[in-house]
N, C-alpha and C positions, 0 to 999 in steps of 0.2 A: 387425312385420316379422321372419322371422325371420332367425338369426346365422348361420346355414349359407349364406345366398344372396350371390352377385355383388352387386356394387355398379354393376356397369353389365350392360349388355346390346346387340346390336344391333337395328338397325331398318330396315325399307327406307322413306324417306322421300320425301314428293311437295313439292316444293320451290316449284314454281310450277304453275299449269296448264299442258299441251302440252309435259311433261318428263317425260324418263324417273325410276324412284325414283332414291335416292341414298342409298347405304347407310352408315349413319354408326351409332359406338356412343354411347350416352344414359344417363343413371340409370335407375338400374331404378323403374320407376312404385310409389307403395306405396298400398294401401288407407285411402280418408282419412271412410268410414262403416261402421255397421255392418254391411249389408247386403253393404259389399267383399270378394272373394276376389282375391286374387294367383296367377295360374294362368304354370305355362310353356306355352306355345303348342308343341305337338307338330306342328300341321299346319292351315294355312291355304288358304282356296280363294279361287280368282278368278271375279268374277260380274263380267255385266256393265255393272252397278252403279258397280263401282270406275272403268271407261271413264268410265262418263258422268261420273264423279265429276272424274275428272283432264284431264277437258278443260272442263271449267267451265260444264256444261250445267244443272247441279244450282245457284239461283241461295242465294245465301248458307252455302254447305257448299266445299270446310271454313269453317269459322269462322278459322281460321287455318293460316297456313304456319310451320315443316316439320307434316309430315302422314302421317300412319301410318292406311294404308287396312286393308281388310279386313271383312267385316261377319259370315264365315261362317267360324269357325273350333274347334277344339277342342284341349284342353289338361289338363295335369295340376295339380290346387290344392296348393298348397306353401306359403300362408300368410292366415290373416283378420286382418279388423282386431282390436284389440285387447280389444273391447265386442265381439263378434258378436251378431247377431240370431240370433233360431231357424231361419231360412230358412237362414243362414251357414252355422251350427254343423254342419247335416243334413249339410255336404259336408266330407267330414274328410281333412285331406292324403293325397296321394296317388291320392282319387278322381279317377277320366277323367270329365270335362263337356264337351259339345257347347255351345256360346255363337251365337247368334242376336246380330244387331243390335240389335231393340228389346226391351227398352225398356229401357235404363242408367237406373238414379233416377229410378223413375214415381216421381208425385208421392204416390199414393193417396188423393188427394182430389178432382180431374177426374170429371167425368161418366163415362166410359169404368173409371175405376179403383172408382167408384162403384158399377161394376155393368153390364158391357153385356149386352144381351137377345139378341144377338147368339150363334147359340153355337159359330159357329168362332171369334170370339173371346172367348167368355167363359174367364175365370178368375176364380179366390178372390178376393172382393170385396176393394182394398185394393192391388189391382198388375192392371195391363194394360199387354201389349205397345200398346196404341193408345194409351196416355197421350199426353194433349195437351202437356205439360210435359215428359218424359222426352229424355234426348238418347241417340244411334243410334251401339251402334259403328261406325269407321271409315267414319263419316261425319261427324258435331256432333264425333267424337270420336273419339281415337285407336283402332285396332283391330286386327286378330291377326297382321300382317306386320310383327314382332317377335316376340323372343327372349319375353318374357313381358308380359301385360298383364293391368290390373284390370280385375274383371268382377263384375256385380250376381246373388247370388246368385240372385235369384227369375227369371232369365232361363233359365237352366241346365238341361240334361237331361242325367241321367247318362247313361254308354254304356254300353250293352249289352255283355257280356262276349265275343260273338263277334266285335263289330267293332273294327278297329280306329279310330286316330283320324283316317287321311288319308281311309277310308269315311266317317269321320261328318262333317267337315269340308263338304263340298257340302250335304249334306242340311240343313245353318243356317239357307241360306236358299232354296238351288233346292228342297231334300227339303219344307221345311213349308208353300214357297209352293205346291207344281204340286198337293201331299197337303190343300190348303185348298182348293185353286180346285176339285178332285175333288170335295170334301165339297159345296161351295156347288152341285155341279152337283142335287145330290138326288135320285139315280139310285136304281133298282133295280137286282136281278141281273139280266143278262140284258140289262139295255137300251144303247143307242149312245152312244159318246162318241166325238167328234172331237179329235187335239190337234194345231194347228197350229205347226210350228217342232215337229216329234218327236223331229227329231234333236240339238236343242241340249242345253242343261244342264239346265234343267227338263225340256222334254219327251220325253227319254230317261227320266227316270225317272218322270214322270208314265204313260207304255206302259204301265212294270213295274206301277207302282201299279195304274194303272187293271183290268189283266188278273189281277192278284191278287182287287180288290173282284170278280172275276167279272160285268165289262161287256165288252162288244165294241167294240173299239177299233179305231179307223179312225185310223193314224199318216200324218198331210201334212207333208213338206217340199219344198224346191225345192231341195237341191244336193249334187252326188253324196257328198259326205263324209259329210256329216249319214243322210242315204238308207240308206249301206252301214250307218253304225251304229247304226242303229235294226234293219236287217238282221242284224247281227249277235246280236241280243238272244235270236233265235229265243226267241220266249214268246206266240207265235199271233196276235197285230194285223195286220189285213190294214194294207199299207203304199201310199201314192200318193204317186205324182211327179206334183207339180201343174203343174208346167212339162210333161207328157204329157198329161196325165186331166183331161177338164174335171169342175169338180163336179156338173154338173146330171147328168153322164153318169154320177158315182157315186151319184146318187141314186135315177136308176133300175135302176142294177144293185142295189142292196139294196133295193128295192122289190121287184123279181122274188124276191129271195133271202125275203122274207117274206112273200108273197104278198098285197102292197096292189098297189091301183090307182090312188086317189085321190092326187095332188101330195103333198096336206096330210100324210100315212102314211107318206109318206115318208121317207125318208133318219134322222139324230139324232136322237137326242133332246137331245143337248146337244153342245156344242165351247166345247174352252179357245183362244183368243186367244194367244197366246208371240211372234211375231214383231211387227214393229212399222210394217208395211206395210198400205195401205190395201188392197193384190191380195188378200194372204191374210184380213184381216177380211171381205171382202165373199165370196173362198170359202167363208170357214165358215160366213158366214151363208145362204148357195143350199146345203150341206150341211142344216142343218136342217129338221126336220119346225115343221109349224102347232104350235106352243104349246112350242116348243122354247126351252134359253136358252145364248146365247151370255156364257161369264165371260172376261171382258178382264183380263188380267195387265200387258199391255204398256202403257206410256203414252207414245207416241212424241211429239215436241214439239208440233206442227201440229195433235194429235189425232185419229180418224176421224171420217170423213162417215157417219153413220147414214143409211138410209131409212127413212123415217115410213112407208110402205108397209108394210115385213116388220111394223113394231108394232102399227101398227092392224089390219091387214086378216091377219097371221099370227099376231098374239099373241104373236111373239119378246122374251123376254124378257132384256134386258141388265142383267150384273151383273159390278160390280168385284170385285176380289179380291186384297189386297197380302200379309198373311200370319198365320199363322193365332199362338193363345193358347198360353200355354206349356206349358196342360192339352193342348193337340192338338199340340205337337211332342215331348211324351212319350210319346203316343199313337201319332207317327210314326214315331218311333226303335225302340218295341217293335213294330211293326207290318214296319218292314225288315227286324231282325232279322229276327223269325219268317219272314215270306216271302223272305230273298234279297236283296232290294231294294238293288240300289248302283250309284253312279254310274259311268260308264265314264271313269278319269282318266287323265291324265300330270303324271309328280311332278318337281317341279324344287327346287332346296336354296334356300334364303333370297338367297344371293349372287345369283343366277338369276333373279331376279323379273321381269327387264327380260328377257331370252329368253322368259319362259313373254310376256307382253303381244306379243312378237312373235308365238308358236305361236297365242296366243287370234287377232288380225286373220288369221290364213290360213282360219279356219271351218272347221276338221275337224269340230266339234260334242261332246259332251260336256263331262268336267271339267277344269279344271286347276288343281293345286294344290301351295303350298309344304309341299315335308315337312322338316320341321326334324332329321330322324334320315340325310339326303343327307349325304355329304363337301362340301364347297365346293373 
């Protein structure tokens, strides 16, 4: 540790479920392997993740109370443990790192750490974010709403010297899930992408993505917030209010617009899933063309009711998607830079935490996130 730092810090803490935080100061956490970095937290975002988390939807998480959420955060390193790894050493104080939830302490010996064939999430044989064994920031375990926390080097993307850290902070976990579920779609240039839920945290920025990869993107939501700021993006997606526009009616308008006739020719070639409504799963999937696949992000409790029909008799292909390997969120990170790519936030100071959870239930859509450089 080192002799320059506080001996305490603050936190905003989840106390019980169906409570707001509770902001209390703590020891400062210290790096207790090699693989540990000690980072100050410059700026944490709110997904919502941490919701489900603090109302006790999520069965055995936290493992315990007080509880320090956050899963998507980014920060400045200011101390390794004592022994660094080589993974460690690569980040030398002072560097800016983007921190992702998974995977704190993969095991490197799971099937997954072994090697997955998978290649949104493959990485270096030896660490994967899907380790079976690994615990999850700010959820298994403490996470970036506080003043500083420990964090496993092999998770870590450095930041890009254009952005800063309240931009990178969302992309942790909305930037590498919406930039995974993209991947897993297996598009060409040129071809359709549907993203249901446009205007929220992910699929505001999954838009940008997508119209960067150079597809045609067809942006769905249902409420006027979400709506204007996907509006606002102006970056060429044609945009539907599904509470106006039925899907079948947009299938045959880009049918005319490409000159098919046939059902099957129709409309996608793929849509991402984002909200957690069986309406909007069953519009995306009358969005799709024959042999098109729908990637499901959301996992609402009750689950969706599939039809066996679209699979048999259309070939629709359904495919999850939680978040991608730490090779593709460095991938993602350079990939914003270069193109622009940011999330549309509001920044609230640490003390605030409990107002921003208010601003998140009103559904304006986009980000929200704690900046640690706010006055309180």
């Amino acid at each position: 540790m080192a002799t320059n730092l506080p001996k305490t810090m603050r936190g905003q803490f989840l106390e019980a479920f169906h409570k707001p935080y509770a902001l209390q100061s703590v020891s400062l956490p210290e790096p207790s392997g090699p693989h540990d970095i000690l980072i100050k937290v410059d700026a944490a975002s709110y997904c919502h993740t941490d919701y489900v988390l603090g109302e006790g939807q999520m069965p055995g998480f936290p493992k315990k109370f007080p509880h320090v959420g956050c899963h998507e955060f980014a920060g400045t390193v200011v101390s390794h443990y004592e022994s660094p790894s080589s993974q460690s050493s690569a980040f030398k104080t002072g560097d800016r790192v983007g921190v992702p939830g998974r995977a704190f302490h993969a095991c490197g010996a799971c099937f997954e750490c072994d090697g997955s064939k998978d290649p949104v999430s493959q990485d270096d044989q030896g660490y994967s974010a899907y380790c079976v064994h690994a615990e999850n920031n700010g959820i298994s375990r403490d996470g970036g709403f506080a003043e500083y926390a420990v964090v496993d080097a092999r998770q870590l993307a450095p930041i890009p010297t254009s952005m800063t850290a309240v931009e990178t902070a969302p992309l942790m976990c909305a930037g590498i899930t919406i930039y995974a579920a993209l991947k897993r779609c297996q598009l060409e240039s040129g071809q359709r992408v549907g993203i249901m839920g446009a205007g929220g945290g992910l699929g505001h920025l999954g838009v940008q993505y997508a119209v960067k990869m150079s597809f045609k993107v067809l942006a769905v939501d249902a409420a006027d917030g979400p709506l204007e700021l996907v509006e606002s993006l102006k970056v060429g997606a044609r945009i539907a209010d599904a509470r106006a526009e039925k899907a079948a009616d947009i299938v045959q308008q880009l049918g005319a617009e490409d000159g098919k006739k046939d059902r099957g020719e129709m409309g996608l070639d793929a849509v991402i899933v984002l909200p957690e409504s069986q309406a909007a799963f069953d519009y995306a999937m009358t969005l799709l063309k024959t042999h098109g696949k729908c990637v499901v992000v959301s996992f609402p409790e009750k689950g969706f009711h599939i039809s066996a029909h679209d699979l048999v008799f259309r070939d629709i292909s359904i495919i999850g998607s939680l978040v991608g390997s730490n090779r593709m969120l460095r991938e993602m990170m350079n990939f914003s830079a270069k193109h622009n790519v940011r999330a549309i936030a509001k920044s609230f100071p640490l003390s605030k935490l409990n107002d921003l959870v208010v601003d998140y239930h009103k559904g304006g859509g986009g980000k929200l996130v704690v900046d640690m450089s706010l006055e309180d």
